[in-house]
C-alpha positions in Angstrom: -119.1 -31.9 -34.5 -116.8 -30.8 -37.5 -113.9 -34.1 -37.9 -110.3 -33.5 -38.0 -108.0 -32.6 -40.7 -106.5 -35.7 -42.9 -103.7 -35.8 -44.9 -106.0 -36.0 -47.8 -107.7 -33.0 -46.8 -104.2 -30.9 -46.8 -103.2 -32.8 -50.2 -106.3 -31.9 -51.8 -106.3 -28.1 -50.5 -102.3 -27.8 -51.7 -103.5 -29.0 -55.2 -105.9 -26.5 -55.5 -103.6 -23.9 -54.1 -100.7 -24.8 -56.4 -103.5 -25.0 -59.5 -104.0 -20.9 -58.4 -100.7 -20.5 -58.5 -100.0 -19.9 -54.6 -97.2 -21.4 -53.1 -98.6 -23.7 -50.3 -98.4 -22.6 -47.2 -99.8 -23.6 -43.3 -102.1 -20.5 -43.4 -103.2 -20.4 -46.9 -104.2 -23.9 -46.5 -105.9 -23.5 -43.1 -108.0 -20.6 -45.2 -108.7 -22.8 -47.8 -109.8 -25.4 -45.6 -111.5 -23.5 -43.3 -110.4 -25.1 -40.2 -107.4 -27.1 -38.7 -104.5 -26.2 -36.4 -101.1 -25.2 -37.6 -99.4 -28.0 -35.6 -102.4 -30.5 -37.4 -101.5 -29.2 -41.4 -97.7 -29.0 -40.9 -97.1 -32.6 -40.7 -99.1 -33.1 -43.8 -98.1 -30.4 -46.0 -94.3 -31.4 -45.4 -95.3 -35.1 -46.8 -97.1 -33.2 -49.6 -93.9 -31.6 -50.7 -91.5 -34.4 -49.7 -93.4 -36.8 -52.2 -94.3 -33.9 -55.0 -91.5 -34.5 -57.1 -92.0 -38.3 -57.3 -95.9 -37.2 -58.3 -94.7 -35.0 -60.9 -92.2 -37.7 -62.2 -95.3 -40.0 -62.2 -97.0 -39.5 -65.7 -100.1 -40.9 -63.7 -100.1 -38.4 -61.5 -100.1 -34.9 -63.5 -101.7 -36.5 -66.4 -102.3 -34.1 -69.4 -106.0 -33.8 -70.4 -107.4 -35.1 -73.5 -107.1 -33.0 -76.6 -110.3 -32.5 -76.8 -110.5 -30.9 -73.2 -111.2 -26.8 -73.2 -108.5 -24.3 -74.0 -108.5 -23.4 -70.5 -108.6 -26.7 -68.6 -105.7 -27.3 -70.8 -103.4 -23.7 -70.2 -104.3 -24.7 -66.4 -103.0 -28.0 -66.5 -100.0 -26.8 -68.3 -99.6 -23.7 -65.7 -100.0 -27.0 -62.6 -97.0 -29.0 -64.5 -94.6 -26.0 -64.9 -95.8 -24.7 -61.1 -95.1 -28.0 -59.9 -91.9 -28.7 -61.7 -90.7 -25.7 -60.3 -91.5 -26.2 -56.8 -89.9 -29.4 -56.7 -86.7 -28.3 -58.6 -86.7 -25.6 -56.1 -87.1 -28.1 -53.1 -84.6 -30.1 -54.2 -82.2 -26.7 -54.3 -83.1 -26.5 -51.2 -82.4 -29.6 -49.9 -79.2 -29.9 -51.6 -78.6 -26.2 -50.2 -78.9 -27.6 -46.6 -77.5 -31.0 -46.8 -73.9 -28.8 -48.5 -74.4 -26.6 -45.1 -75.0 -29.8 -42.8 -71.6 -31.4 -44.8 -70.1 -27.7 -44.1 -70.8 -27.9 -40.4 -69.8 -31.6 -39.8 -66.5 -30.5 -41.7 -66.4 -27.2 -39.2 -67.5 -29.9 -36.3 -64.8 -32.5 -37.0 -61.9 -30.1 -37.6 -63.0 -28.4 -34.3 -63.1 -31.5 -32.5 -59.6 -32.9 -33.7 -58.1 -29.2 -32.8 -59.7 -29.7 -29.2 -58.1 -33.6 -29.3 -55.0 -32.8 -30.3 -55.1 -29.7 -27.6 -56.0 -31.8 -24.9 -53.3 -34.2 -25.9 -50.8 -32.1 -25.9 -51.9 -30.7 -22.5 -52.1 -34.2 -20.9 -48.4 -34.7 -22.7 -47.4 -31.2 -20.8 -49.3 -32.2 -17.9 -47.5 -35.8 -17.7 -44.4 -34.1 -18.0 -45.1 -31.5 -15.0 -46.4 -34.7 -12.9 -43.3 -36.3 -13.7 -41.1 -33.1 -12.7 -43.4 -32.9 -9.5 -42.8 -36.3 -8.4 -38.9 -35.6 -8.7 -38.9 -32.0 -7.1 -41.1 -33.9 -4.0 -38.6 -36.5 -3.7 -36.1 -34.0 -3.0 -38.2 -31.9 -0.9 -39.4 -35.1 1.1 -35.0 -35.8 1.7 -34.3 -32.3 1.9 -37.4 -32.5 5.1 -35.9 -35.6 6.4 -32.6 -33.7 6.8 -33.8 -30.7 8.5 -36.3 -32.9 10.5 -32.9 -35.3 12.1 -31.1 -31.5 12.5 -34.5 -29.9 14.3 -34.0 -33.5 16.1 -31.1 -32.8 17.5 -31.3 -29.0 18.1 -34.4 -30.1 20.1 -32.5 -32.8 22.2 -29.4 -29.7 22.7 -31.9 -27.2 24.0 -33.6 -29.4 26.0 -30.0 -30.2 27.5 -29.2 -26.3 27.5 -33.1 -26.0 28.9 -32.4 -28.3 32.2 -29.0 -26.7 32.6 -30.9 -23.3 32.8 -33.6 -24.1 34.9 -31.1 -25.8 37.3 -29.0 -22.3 37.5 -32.5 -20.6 37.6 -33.1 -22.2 40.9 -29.7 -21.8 43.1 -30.1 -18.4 41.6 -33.9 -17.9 42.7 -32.6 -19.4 46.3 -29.9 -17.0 46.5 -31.8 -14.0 45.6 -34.3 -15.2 48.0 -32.4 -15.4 50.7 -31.2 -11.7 49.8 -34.3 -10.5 50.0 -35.3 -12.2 52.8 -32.1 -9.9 54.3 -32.9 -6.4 52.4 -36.7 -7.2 53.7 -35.2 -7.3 57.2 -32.8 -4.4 56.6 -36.0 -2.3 55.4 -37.8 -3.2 58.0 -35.3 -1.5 60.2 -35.1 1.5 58.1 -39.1 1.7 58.1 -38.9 1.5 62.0 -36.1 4.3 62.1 -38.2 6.2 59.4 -41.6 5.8 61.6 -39.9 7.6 64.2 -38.1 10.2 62.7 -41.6 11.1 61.5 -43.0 10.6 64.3 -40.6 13.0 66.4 -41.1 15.5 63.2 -45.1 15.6 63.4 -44.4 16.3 67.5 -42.1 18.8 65.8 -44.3 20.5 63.4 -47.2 20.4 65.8 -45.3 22.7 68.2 -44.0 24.8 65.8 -47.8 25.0 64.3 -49.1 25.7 67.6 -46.8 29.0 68.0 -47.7 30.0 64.4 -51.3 29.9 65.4 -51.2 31.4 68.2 -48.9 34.1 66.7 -51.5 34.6 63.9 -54.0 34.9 66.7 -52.2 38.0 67.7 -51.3 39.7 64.5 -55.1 38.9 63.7 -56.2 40.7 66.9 -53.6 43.4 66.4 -54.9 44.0 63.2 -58.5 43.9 64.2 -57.3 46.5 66.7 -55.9 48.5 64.2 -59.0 48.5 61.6 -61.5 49.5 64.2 -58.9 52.5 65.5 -58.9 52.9 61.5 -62.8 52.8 61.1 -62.9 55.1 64.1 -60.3 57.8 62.8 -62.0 57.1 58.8 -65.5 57.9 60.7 -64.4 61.1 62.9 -62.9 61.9 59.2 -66.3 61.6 57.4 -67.7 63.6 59.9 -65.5 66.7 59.5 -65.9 66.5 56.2 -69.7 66.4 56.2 -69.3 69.0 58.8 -67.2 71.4 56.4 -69.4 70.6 53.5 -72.5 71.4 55.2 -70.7 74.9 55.9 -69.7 75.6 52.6 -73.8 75.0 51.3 -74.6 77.4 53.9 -71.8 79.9 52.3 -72.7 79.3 49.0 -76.5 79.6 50.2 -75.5 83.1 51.3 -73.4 83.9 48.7 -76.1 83.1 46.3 -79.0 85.4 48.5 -76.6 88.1 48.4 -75.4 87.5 44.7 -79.3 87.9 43.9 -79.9 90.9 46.3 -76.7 93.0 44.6 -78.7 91.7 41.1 -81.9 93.1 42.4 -80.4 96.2 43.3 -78.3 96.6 40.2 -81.5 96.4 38.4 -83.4 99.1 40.7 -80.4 101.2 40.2 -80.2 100.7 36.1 -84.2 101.3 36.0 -83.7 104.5 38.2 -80.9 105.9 36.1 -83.2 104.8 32.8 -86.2 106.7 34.2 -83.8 110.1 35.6 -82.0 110.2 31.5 -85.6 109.9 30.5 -86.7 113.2 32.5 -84.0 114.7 31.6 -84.2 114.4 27.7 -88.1 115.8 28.5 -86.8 118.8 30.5 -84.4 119.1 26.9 -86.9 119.1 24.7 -89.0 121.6 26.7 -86.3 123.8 27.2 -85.2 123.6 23.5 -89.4 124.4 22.8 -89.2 127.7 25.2 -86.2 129.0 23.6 -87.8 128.5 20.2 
């Protein structure tokens, strides 16, 4: 099983990074330790930069090799020292970059919030003053109510008086029309009684009187039934004649026709007979004109 990440491990790995000249990151020193979660090698690579600027202030802790080290063991430790003392005067930029914006923003935050108090203050000042004028304006509206409520009081107690007064003349004025139309029922009844017979003696009336007209109908209805049959008959006898005179005019025309066709025939005999008599004689020409020759 491989063990966890230290904070040794991550100090170690940022050393070596910051001897290559690489800024130290999570990922480059993940890489260069092979192994390790970003949420493990945060944590210890922020305490490796919160405490590099006390290590490069300790002489212990960069300590310059001895003279007789290699030329480049000695460039490299010169190149760590100038690579460290600019990361931490760059860190400490940045912190004093971000503690100015954190003073900037508490400024922002405290004027903002003494704006806000001395809004709401002078809203609960207006408010108190409103209350104030509220309180006085119902005060007047609570007399003003008890004023209309005593004159609704007694407007009440005169229309009840007016009400009783009213229902009292309502009722000797319901019993007199009552009785009146107990009298105008009787009256109408009467009238009704009168009115049945009238009507009655005007149905007798108009049955009678319907009785003649339907019997009178009867008899223009069989006079006229008379008079369409005589009318039939004489239209009949009529249609008769006429068929009568029509067959005798076919018969004519028939005859006229046969005798139309016979003249025709004989018109024709004739006009071949007179053909064939100025035939012979145009023969009996041309043999006397031969003779005479």
């Amino acid at each position: 099983m491989s063990r966890g990440i230290t904070e040794q491990d991550v100090w170690k790995a940022a050393d070596v990074l910051l001897l290559e000249g690489a800024r130290p990151t999570i990922e480059r020193v993940r890489l260069k330790i092979g192994r390790g979660s970003p949420n493990t090698v945060s944590p210890h690579l922020e305490s490796w930069f919160a405490r590099l600027g006390a290590r490069i202030a300790d002489p212990q802790a960069f300590r310059a090799p001895d003279t007789d080290a290699p030329e480049p063991v000695r460039d490299l430790a010169r190149q760590l020292w100038e690579t460290a003392q600019a990361l931490a005067h760059q860190a400490a930029e940045t912190r004093a970059l971000q503690a100015e914006d954190q003073a900037r923003q508490a400024r922002a935050e405290r004027d903002a919030q003494a704006a806000e108090l001395a809004r709401v203050q002078t809203l609960a000042q207006a408010q108190a003053a409103e209350l104030d004028a509220l309180r006085l304006q119902l005060a007047a509206t609570q007399a003003a109510q008890a004023e209309r409520d005593a004159a609704q009081a007694r407007a009440l107690a005169a229309a009840q008086l007016e009400r009783e007064q009213l229902r009292e003349h309502a009722r000797q004025e319901q019993t007199r029309l009552h009785e009146q139309a107990r009298g105008e029922r009787e009256q109408a009844r009467l009238a009704i009684d009168e009115a049945h017979a009238r009507a009655r003696d005007a149905e007798r009336r108009a049955a009678a009187d319907m009785d003649r007209e339907r019997q009178a109908r009867q008899r223009a209805e069989q006079r006229l039934a008379e008079q369409a049959r005589d009318s039939a008959a004489q239209l009949e006898r009529e249609r008769t004649q006429a068929r009568s005179e029509q067959l005798a005019q076919l018969e004519r025309h028939a005859r006229l026709e046969a005798r139309l066709a016979q003249l025709q025939a004989e018109r024709d005999r004739l006009e071949g007979e007179r053909l064939r008599t100025r035939m012979k004689e145009r023969r009996v020409e041309r043999r006397s004109a031969s003779s005479r020759k």
